[in-house]
C-alpha positions, 0 to 999 in steps of 0.5 A: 556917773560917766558921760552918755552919747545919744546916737542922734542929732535930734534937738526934741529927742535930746532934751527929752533924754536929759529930762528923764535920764539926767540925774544917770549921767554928769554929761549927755552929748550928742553925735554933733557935740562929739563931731562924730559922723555916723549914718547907720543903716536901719536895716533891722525887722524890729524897733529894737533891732534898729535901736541897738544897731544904732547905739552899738555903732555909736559906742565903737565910733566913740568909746562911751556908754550910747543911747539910741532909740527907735521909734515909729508910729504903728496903724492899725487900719494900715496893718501896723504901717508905718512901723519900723519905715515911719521915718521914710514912709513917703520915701528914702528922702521924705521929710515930715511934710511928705509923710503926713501927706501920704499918711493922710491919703491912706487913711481917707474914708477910715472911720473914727472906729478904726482910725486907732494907732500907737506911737512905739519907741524901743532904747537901747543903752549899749556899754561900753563893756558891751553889754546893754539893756533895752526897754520899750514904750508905746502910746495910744491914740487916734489919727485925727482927719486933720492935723493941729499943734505945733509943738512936736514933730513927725506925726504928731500934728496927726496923733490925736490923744483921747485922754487930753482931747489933742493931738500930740503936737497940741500937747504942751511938752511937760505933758507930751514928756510924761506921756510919750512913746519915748517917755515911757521906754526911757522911764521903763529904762530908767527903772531897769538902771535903777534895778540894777544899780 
């Protein structure tokens, strides 16, 4: 039971990493809480390649265990789109907003049928002895034609779950941490840990 660094500053994703990791660690920091500056280049042709690129970089610049994670949202009317360049599908600076909006216009005149997509999420644990697992997770939806909810972020006003009849951004959070791309690849390494102890 050590401390574990999360290579993100995103609020949503961190809290989501206690719930499910929590009882692994006594403490989980962020790179803020640690006053550590890392931009690392996403420049891997995979989920995984990012991800451990990220909690690689992560553990050197801090000496501790690093979780890092990649995730994106996959289309399939676009070919698997945006994949691995989801966080800057409108561009280098393009924030949610801007990617929703070119998301939206791609998929004008798509029918229900072929509106299917997933939510991917890769993490990776990378030791400090250099050694890491990594596990993967994915979710099923629909893009809905027009955004609801205001809980979540990135795509999920537009990721519609058929299962609950909402977009993921409509989800209360007790469910979308049950459900979710990153639910499932932390749960999916949550068991590996536990395998492993």
């Amino acid at each position: 039971m050590s401390t574990l660094l999360i290579a993100s500053n995103n609020q949503g994703k961190i809290k989501e990493i206690k719930a499910v990791l929590g009882d692994f660690y006594n403490e989980i920091v962020s790179l803020k809480d640690k006053e550590i500056d890392l931009e690392t280049v996403e420049d891997g042709d995979t989920f995984e390649a990012n991800a451990y690129k990220k909690a690689k970089e992560g553990m050197e610049a801090s000496g501790m265990d690093t979780l890092a994670d990649d995730s994106g949202l996959c289309v399939d009317a676009l070919d698997g789109a945006p994949g691995i360049f989801s966080a800057r599908f409108a561009g280098e600076d393009a924030n949610d907003t801007a990617n929703n909006i070119k998301l939206a216009k791609l998929m004008q005149g798509v029918t229900r049928e072929d509106r299917t997509a997933r939510f991917v999420c890769t993490v990776c644990l990378m030791r400090t002895d250099g050694s890491y697992t990594a596990a993967r997770g994915e979710v099923e939806g629909v893009i809905a034609e027009t955004p609801a909810g205001e809980n979540g972020f990135g795509y999920d006003p537009y990721f519609f779950v058929p299962q609950y009849h909402k977009t993921m951004a409509q989800l209360p959070p007790e469910i979308k941490n049950t459900i979710s791309h990153r639910a499932n690849a932390l749960n999916a390494l949550r068991q590996k840990l536990k395998d492993n102890e």
